[in-house]
C-alpha positions in Angstrom: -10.7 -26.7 7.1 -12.8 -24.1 8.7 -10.5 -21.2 8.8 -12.9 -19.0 6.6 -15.8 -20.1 8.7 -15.3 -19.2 12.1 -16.7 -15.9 13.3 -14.8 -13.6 15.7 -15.5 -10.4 17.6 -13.7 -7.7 17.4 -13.5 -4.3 19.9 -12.0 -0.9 18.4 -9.2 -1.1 20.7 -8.2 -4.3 19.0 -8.8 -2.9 15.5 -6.5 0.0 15.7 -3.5 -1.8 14.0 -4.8 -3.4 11.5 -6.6 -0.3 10.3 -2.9 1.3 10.5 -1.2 -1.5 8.7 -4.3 -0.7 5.6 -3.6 3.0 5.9 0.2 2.8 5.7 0.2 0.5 3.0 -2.7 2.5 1.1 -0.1 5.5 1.6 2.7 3.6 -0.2 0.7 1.9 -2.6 -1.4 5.5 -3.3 0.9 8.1 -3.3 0.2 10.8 -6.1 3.3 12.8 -4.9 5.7 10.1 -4.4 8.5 12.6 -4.5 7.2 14.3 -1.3 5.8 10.8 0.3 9.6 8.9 -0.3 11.1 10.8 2.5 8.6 9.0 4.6 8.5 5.9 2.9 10.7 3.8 5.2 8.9 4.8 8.6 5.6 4.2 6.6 6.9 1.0 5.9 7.9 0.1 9.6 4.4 1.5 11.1 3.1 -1.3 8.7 5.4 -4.7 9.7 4.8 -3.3 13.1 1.1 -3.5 13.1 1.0 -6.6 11.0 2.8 -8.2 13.5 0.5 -6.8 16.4 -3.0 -7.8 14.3 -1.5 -11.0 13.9 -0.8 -11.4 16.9 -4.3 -10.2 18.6 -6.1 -12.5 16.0 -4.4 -15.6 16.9 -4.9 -15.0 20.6 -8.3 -14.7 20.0 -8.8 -18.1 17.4 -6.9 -19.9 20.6 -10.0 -18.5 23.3 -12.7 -19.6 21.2 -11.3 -23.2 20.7 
């Protein structure tokens, strides 16, 4: 299996949502003030499913045009 093993390029353009899906799960995971952070909790959690789904989506379009 040489899932670990192949190399990729990435542009900033494409790295945008996973660097949002880190910060909005470092925001929930993080919080010091949870009281004033858990009015924003559930649109914090949606920014992040939604950009998981987008960097998961960009990565596997990019394994399929190297093979």
């Amino acid at each position: 299996m040489n899932f670990f093993t192949r190399k990729t390029t990435w542009t900033n353009l494409e790295l945008i949502p996973l660097k949002l899906a880190i910060g909005s799960v470092y925001l929930l995971l993080g919080a010091i003030f949870w009281q004033e952070v858990k009015t924003y909790a559930g649109i914090i959690g949606i920014i992040f499913e939604i950009t998981v789904v987008v960097s998961v989506y960009l990565w596997r379009k990019k394994m399929k045009e190297k093979s």
